[in-house]
N, C-alpha and C positions, 0 to 999 in steps of 0.2 A: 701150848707151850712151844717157844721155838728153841730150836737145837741150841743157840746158846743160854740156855736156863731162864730167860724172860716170858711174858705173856706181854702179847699186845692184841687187843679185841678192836674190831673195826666195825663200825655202825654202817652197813650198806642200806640206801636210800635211793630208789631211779638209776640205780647203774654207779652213784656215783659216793664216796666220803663224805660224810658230814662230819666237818670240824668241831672239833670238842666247844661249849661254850666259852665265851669267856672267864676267867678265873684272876683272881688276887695272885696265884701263882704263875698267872702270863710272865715272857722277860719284854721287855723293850726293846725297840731296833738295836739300840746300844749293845744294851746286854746278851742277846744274839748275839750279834757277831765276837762278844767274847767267849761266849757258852763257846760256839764253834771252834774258834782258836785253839782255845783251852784242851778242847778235845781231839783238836789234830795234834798238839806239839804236848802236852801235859808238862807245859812249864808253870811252877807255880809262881812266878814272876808276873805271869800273866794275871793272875788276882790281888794283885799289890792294890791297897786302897779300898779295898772292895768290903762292902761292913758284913756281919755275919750272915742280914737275912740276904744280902747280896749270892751270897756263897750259897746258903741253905735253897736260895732261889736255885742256880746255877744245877744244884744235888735235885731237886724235885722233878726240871726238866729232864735231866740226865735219867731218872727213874719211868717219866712219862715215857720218855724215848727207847727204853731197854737199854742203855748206854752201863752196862757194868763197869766196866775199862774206867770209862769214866768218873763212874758214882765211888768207885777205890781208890781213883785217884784225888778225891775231893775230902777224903779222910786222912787225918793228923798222921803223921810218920817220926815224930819227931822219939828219941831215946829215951824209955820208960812209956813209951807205948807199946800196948801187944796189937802188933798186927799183922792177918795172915798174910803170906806170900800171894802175888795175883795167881796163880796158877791154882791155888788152895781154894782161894774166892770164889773165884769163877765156877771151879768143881764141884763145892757145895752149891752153890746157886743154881745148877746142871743138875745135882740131886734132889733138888726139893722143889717138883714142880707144883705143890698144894701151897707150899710156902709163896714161893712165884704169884700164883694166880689172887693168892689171898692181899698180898703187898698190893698188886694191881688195880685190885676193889678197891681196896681201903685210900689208894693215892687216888682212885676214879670220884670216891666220895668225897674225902678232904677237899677235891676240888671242886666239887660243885657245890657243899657246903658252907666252904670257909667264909668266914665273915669280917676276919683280922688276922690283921697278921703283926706280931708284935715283938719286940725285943726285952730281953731283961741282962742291963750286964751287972755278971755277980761276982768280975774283978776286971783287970786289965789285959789278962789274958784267957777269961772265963765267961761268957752268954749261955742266954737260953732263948731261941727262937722260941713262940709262943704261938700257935694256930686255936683261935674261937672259930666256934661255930653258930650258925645259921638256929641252927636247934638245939640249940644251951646243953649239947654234951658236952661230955669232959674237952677241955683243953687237950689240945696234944703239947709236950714239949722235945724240941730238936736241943741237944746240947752240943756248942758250940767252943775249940778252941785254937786260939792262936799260935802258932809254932817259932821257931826258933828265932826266923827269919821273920816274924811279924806279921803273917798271913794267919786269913782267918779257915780253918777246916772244921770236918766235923769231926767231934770223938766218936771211938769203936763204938760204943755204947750210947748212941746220940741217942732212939727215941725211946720216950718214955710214956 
């Protein structure tokens, strides 16, 4: 666990990192350099245009990477949302290092399994990312929505 409430496990090989395989949850050169943006200036201007798995992409990386800052700021704020204060976030995720390490598996899996990745909109301002897998367990679903300003985030209660 590292001191800010994340797990990141590193496969040593020869002295050296061996990169995760490839994954359906890769970003693109593109998308890179927005993931990065996004996460130095945390404008959400910067995700104008961007469709939900767009976003939910964006959130996956940020979770590979232990990026909190980030993964909170990729969830909805809009009025008649509850959600914590970043300082609350963080804390909790500081106290639950089983929580941490279990998250960690479970995105290590998803990503070596995934087989699809899929969208379902169930309004104008409402999706549901859709992850199948490799080995016909359950579906995961991310729930996805739009804010005030027309970007797409994740609700508090995105996975299901």
């Amino acid at each position: 666990l590292n001191s800010n409430g994340t797990v990141q496990e590193e496969i040593i090989q020869d002295g050296a990192e061996t990169p995760a395989p490839p994954s359906k949850f890769d970003l693109k050169p593109g998308e890179e350099d927005r993931y990065y943006n996004y996460m130095y200036e945390k404008k959400d201007e910067l995700l104008r245009g961007l469709s939900p798995i767009d976003v939910w992409k964006l959130y996956m990386k940020a979770q590979q990477e232990g990026q909190l800052e980030m993964q909170y700021a990729l969830h909805i704020e809009d009025d008649g949302f509850e959600k914590p204060t970043p300082e609350q976030y963080l804390e909790d995720r500081k106290k639950d290092p089983v929580g941490a390490r279990n998250s960690w598996k479970q995105l290590k899996s998803m990503r070596e399994l995934a087989s699809d990745i899929t969208l379902e909109q169930t309004s104008d301002t409402k999706a549901v990312v859709w992850v199948s897998f490799k080995d016909n367990r359950d579906k995961v679903a991310y729930k996805m929505q739009k804010n005030k300003q027309g970007i797409w985030k994740l609700s508090w209660m995105a996975r299901q």
